[in-house]
FIRODO-749384 format. One record per residue (C-alpha): residue in one letter; x, z, y. Coordinates in steps of 0.001 Angstrom, whole numbers, plus 500000, padded with zeros to 6 digits. Layout:
BEGIN
@r a x X z Z y Y
...
//
This chain:
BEGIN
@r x x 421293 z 411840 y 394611
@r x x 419975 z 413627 y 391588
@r x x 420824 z 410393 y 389294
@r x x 424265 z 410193 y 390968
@r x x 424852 z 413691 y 390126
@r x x 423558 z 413166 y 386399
@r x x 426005 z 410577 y 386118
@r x x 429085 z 412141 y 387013
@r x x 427995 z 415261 y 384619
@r x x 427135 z 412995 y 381698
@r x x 430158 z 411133 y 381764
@r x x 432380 z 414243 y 381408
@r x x 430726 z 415358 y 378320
@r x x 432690 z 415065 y 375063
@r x x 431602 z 414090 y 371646
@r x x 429339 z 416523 y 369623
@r x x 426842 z 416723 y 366793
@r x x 423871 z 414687 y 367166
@r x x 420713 z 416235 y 365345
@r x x 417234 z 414472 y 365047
@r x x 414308 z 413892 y 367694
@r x x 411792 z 412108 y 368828
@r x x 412175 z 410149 y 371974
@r x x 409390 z 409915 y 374807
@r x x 407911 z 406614 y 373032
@r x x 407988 z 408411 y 369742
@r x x 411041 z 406489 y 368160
@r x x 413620 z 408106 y 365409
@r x x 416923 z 408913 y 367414
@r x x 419746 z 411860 y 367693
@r x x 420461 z 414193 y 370130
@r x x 423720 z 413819 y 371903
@r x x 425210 z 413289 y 375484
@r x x 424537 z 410300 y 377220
@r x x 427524 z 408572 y 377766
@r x x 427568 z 408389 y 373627
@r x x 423671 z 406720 y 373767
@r x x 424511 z 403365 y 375480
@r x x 420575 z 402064 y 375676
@r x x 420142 z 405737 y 377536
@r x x 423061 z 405122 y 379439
@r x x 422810 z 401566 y 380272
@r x x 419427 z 403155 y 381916
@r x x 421538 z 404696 y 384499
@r x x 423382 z 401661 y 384903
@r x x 420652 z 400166 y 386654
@r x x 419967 z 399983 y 390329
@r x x 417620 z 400680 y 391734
@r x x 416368 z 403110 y 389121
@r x x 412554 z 403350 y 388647
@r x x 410230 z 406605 y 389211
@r x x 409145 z 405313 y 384812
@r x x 412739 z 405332 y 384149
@r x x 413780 z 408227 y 385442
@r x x 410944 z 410123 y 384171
@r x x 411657 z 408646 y 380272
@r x x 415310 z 410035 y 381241
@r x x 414495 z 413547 y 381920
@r x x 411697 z 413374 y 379074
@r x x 414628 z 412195 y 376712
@r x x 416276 z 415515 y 377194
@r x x 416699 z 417658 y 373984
@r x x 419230 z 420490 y 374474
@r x x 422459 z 421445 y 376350
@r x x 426608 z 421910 y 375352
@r x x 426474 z 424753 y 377952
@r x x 425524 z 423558 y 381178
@r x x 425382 z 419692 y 380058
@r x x 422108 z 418322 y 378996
@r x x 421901 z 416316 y 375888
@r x x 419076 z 413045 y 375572
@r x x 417612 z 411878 y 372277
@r x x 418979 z 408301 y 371993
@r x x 417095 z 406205 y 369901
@r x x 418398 z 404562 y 366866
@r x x 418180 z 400904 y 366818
@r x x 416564 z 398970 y 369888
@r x x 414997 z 400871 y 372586
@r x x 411462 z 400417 y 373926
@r x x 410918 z 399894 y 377552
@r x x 410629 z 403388 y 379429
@r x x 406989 z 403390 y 379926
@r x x 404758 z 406179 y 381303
@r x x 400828 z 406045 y 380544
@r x x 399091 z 407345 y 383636
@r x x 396880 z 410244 y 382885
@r x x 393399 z 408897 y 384055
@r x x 392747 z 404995 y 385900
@r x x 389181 z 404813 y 387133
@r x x 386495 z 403182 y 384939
@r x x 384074 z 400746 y 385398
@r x x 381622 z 401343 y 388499
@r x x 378118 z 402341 y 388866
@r x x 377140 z 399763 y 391280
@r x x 377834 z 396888 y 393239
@r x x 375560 z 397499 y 396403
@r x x 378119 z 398647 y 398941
@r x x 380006 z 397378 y 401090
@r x x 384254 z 398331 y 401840
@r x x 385053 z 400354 y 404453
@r x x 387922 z 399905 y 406583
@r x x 389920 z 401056 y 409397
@r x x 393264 z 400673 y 411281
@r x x 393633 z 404552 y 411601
@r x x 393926 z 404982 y 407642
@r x x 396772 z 404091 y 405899
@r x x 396772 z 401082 y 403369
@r x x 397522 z 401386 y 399653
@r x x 401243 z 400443 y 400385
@r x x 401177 z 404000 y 402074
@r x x 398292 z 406832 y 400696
@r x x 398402 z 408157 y 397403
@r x x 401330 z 406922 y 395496
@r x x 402017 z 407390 y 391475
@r x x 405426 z 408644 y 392052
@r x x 405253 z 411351 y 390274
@r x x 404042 z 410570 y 386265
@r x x 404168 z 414018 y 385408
@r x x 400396 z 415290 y 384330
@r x x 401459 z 416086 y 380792
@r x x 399331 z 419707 y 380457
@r x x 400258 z 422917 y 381941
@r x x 398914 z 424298 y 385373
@r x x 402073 z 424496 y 387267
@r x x 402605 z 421202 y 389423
@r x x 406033 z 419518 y 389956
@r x x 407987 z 420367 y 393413
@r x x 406723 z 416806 y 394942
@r x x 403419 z 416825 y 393399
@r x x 400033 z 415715 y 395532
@r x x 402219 z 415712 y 398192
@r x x 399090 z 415278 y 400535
@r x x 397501 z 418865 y 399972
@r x x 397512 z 421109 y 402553
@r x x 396883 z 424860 y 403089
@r x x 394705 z 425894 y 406247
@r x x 396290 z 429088 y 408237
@r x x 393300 z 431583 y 410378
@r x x 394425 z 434086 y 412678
@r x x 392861 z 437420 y 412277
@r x x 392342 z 440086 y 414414
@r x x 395454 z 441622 y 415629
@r x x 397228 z 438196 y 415366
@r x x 397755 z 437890 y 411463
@r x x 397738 z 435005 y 409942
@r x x 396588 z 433826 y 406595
@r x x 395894 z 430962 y 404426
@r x x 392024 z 430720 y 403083
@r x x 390949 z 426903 y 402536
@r x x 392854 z 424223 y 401616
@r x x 392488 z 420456 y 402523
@r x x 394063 z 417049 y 402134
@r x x 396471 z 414889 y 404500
@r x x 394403 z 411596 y 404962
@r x x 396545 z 409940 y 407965
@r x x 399055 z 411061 y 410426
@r x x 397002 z 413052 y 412741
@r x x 393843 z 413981 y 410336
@r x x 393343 z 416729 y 407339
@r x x 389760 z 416187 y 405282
@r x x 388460 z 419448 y 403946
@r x x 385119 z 421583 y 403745
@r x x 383218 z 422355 y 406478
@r x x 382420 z 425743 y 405038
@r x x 385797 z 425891 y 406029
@r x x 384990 z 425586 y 408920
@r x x 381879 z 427327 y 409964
@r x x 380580 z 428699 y 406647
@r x x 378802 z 431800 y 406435
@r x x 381396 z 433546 y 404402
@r x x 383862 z 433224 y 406993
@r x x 384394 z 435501 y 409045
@r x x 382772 z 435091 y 412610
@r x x 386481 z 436930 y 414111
@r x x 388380 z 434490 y 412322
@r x x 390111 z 431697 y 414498
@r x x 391683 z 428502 y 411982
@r x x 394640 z 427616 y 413904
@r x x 396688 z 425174 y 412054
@r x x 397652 z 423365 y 408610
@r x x 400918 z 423441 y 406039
@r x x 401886 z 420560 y 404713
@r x x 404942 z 420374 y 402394
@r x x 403868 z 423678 y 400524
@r x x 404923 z 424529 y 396971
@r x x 405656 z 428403 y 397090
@r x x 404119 z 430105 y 399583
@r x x 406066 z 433254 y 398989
@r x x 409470 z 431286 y 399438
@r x x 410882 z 429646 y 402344
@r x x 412872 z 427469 y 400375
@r x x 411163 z 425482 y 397428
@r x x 413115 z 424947 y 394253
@r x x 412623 z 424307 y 390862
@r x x 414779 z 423550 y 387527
@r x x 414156 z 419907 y 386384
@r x x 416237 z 419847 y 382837
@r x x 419063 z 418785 y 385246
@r x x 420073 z 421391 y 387572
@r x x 417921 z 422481 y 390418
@r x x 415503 z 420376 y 393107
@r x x 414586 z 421636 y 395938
@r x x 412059 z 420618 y 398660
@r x x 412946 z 420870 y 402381
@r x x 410969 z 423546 y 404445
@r x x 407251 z 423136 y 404427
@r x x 405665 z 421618 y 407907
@r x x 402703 z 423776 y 410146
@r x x 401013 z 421866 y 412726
@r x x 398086 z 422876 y 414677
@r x x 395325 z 421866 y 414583
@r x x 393509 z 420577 y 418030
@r x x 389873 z 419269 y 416856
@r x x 387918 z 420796 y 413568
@r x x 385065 z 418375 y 413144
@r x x 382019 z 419800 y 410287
@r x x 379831 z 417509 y 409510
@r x x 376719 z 417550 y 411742
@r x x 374011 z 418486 y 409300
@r x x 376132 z 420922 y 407802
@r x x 374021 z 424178 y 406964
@r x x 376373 z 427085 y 406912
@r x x 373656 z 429743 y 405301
@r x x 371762 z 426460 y 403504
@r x x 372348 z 427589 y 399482
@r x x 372396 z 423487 y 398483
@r x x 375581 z 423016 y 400676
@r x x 374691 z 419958 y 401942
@r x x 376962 z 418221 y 403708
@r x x 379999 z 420225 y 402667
@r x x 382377 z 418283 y 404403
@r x x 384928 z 418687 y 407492
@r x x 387820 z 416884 y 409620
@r x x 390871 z 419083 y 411245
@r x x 392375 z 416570 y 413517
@r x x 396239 z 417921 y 414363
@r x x 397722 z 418535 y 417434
@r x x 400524 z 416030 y 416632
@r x x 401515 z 413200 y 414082
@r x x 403104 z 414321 y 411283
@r x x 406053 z 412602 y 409609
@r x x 405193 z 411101 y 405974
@r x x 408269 z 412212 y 403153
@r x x 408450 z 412120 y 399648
@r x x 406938 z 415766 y 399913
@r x x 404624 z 415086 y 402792
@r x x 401797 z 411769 y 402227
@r x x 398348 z 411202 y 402821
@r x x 395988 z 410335 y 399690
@r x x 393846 z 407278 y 399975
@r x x 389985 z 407401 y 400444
@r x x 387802 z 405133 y 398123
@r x x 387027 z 402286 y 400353
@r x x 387202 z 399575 y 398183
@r x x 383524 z 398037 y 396708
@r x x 384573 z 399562 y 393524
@r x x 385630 z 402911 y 394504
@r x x 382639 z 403406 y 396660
@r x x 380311 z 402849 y 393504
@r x x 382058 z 404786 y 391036
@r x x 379933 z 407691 y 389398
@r x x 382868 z 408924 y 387269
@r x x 381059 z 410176 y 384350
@r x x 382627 z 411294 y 381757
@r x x 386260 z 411090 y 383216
@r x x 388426 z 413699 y 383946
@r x x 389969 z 414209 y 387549
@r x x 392320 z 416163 y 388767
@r x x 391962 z 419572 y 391033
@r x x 395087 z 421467 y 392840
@r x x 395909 z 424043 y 395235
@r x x 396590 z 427715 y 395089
@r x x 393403 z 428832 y 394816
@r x x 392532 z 430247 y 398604
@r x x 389176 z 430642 y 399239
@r x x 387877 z 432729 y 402415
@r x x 387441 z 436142 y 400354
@r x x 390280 z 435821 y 397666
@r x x 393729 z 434469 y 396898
@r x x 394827 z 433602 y 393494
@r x x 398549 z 431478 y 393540
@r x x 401894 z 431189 y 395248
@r x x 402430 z 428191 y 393388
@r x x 400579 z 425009 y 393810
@r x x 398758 z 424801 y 390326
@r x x 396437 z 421833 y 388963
@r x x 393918 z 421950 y 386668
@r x x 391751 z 419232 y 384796
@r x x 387955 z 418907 y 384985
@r x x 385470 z 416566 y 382993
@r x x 382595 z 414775 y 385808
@r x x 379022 z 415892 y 384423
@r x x 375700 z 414373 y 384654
@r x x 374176 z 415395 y 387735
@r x x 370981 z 415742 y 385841
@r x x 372306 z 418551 y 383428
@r x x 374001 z 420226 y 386464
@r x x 370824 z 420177 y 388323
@r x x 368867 z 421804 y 385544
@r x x 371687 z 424713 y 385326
@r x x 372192 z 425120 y 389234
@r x x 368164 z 424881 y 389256
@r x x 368365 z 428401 y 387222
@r x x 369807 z 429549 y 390921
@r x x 367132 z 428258 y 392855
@r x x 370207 z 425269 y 393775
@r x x 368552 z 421719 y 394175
@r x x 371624 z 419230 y 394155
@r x x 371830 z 416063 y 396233
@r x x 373151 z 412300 y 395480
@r x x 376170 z 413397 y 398028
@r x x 377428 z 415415 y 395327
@r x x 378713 z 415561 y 391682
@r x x 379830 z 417924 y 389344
@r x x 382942 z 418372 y 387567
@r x x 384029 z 421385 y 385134
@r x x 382056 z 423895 y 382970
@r x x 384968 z 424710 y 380496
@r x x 385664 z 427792 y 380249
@r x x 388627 z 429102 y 382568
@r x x 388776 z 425678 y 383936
@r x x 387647 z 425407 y 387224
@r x x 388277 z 424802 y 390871
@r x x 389001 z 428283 y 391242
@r x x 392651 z 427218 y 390404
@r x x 392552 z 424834 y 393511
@r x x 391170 z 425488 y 397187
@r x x 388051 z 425445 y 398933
@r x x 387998 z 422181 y 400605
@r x x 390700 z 420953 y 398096
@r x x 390544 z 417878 y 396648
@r x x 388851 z 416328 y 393516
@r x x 391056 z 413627 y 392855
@r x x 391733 z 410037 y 390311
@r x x 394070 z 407557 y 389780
@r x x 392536 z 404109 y 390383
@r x x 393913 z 400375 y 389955
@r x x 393771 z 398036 y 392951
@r x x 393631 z 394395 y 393112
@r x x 397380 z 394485 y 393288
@r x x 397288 z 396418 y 389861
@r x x 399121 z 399259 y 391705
@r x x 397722 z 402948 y 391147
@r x x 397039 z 405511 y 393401
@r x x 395446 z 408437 y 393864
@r x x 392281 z 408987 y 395881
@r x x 390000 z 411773 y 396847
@r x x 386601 z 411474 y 394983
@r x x 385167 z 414731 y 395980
@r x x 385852 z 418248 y 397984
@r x x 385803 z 421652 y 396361
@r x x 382366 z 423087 y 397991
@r x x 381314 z 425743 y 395200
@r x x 380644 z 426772 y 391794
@r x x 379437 z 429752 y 389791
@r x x 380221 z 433772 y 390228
@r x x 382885 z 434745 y 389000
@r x x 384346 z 430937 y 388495
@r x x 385315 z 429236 y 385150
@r x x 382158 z 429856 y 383202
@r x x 381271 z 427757 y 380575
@r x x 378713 z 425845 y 381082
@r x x 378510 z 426202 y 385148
@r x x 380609 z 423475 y 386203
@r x x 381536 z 423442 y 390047
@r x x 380152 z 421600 y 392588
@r x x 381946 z 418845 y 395039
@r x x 381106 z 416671 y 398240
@r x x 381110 z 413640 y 397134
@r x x 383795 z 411612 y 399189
@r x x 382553 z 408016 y 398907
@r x x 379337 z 409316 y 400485
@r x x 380692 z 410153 y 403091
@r x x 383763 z 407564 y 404100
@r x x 381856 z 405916 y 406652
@r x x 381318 z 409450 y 408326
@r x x 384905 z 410043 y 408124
@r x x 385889 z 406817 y 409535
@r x x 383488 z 407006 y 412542
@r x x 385300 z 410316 y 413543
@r x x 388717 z 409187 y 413586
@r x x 390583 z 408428 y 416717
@r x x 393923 z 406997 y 417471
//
């Protein structure tokens, strides 16, 4: 609809100056409406029109004649719209595992699509961005209601988040978690909306659904300071219906995946910062964190009397960087090619905790390590 509606603006523009640009692929062009740039226009031509293509269209856009944008149309020959992905998994640590899978997680056809292309800096996400994350509502004494953890969608009837969400020490014992949002961008808005160069977007209503089972992780220690075991399941009360604002990210399964140590890469951390004693965001932000040897974050954590285990990694230590700009029990999260050379996004780890106050240099947070834990995860699922 958004392309349709494009079209019918662009072709009422009239002729006007064209000044110089730069196009996304770095190519000499001038800046003019795009029914006067036919390799732009021919773009729209085509059906049906590619998430690559129509984010090189609304990266191509360099001004506006009053309400009507204007693209930077390349001189000569244009290159193919292509969008690098931020970050594709690198090579693994190990071969020594075996997949995992199940019927009651969704295949890569489904989980943890690239749809998006947008991670080009900034901490604000798009409207449909990680459309799997999810913000967990407690009721309070009195009947309140708030949101203090977040999580990620994994299937149709199951959330994966901390299970210091869940029974940690911090959280209050009168505290009751009740249920999950899905869909969320603003949570001070009913309706979502953002401007996209084009005129506005805006996301249907976000989705609550209780939750009926919340499953910690058995050897979960809530007043343990390691965190051990930092890991939970909220099984919902009913199946929820996948959208382009609502799907579930994938869990490393593969041989691969399962061995990755993902040193020196840098994943990907959203949410709105709830944690069970402070709230940060309305908006869903993201932030970007480098993975650090375990062996340097044991010797800082060991300053805290905190002895780290092989079920969890590091990721952060810059300062002002750090999971504090996503969720306890939010996702870690990378882009990974499959067999099928498709990408998709997976949850490598789960926000667990980091240093006091968050975003020191040097302290970088700590995270469950997923593919630790994926035959756990499977074992508890049930149709």
């Amino acid at each position: 609809m958004l392309v349709t509606c494009l079209t019918v603006l662009l072709l009422a523009l009239q002729v006007v100056h064209a000044d110089p640009c730069r196009s996304p692929n770095g190519q000499s062009g001038d800046c003019k409406p795009i029914n006067q740039c036919r390799p732009l226009y021919s773009l729209l031509e085509r059906r049906p029109i590619t998430a690559s293509t129509a984010e090189y269209l609304r990266r191509s856009n360099c001004g506006f004649d009053g309400s009507y944008p204007r693209v930077c149309c390349p001189q000569g020959s244009i290159e193919p719209p292509t969008i690098k992905p931020p970050i594709v998994d690198g090579p693994t640590e190990s071969n020594n595992v075996s997949p995992v899978t199940s019927d009651l997680l969704p295949d890569g056809s489904i989980c943890g699509p690239n749809t998006q292309n947008r991670i080009y800096g900034g901490e604000k996400t798009d409207l449909d961005e990680f459309p799997w994350m999810a913000l967990v509502e407690y009721e309070k004494p009195g009947g309140s209601r708030g949101f203090y953890c977040g999580g990620v969608l994994i299937s149709k009837r199951y959330v994966l988040t901390a299970a210091h969400c869940v029974k940690g020490k911090d959280l209050p014992k009168t505290w009751k978690l009740v249920s999950v949002r899905l869909g969320e961008y603003n949570t001070e808005t009913d309706t979502d909306c953002i401007n996209n160069g084009f005129g506005e977007d805006c996301a249907p209503p976000p989705v609550n659904v209780q939750v009926e089972t919340r499953i910690a992780h058995e050897s979960y220690e809530p007043n343990n300071i390691n965190q051990y075991h930092d890991i939970a399941l909220l099984r919902l009360r009913r199946e929820v219906k996948f959208s382009d604002y609502i799907k579930p990210i994938c869990l490393p399964t593969t041989t691969e995946e399962l061995s990755k140590s993902y040193l020196g890469q840098k994943l990907f951390v959203a949410g709105w910062g709830k944690t069970e004693n402070r709230s940060e965001s309305n908006i869903k932000l993201k932030v970007q964190v480098p993975v650090k040897q375990m062996s340097d974050c044991t010797a800082t954590y060991s300053s805290a009397n905190v002895r780290l285990g092989s079920g969890q990694l590091c990721a952060g230590g810059e300062s002002g960087k750090d999971s504090c700009r996503g969720d306890s029990g939010g996702p870690l999260m990378i882009l990974s090619l499959d067999k099928d050379k498709d990408i998709h996004w997976y949850a490598a780890g789960v926000v667990s905790f980091g240093p006091s106050p968050c975003g020191m240099a040097n302290w970088p947070g700590v995270y469950t390590k997923v593919s630790k834990y994926v035959d756990w995860i499977v074992g508890k699922l049930k149709p």
